[in-house]
C-alpha positions in Angstrom: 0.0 0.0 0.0 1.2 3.6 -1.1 -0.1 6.4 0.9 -1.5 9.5 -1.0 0.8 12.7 -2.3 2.4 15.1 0.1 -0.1 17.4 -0.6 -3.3 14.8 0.3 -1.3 14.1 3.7 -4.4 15.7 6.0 -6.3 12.3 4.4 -3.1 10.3 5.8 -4.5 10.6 9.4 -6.7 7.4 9.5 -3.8 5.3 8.3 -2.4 3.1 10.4 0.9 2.3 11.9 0.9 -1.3 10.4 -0.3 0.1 7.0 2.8 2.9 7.4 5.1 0.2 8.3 4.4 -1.9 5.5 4.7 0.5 3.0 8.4 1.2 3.9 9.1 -2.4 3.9 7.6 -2.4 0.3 9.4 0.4 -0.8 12.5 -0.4 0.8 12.4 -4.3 -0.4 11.8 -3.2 -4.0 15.1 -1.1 -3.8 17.3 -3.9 -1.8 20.6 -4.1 -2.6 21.5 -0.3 -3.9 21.6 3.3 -2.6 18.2 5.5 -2.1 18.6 7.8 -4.5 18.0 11.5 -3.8 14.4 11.5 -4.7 14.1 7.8 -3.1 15.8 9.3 0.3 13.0 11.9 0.2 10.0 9.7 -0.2 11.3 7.2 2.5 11.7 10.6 5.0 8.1 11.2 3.8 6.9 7.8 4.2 8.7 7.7 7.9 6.4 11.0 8.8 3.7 9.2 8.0 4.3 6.5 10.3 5.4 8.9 13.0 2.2 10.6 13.0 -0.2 7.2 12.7 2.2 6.3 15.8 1.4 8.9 17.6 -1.9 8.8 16.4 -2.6 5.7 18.4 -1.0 6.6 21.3 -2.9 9.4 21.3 -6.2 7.1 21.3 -4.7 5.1 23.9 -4.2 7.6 26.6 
């Protein structure tokens, strides 16, 4: 699963932290063996955000 754009990240909310995590591990597994490319770096830093906030998201919920 790929989450939305940068600029649909409001949407990105509701996602969870298993959903986040597994989208790095897809992008990351797709590029195993090599480098992150500039552009690659940047989407994995965007991707971690994402997981970040569903993180805290549910910790959130939980307190």
């Amino acid at each position: 699963m790929r989450p939305t754009p940068t600029h649909h990240e409001p949407a990105l909310l509701t996602i969870s932290t298993d959903q986040a995590n597994e989208a790095i591990r897809v992008f990351l597994r797709a590029r195993a063996g090599r480098a992150l490319r500039p552009q690659e770096r940047a989407e994995y830093g965007r991707l971690l955000k994402v997981y970040t906030r569903a993180l805290r998201g549910e910790v959130e919920q939980a307190a």
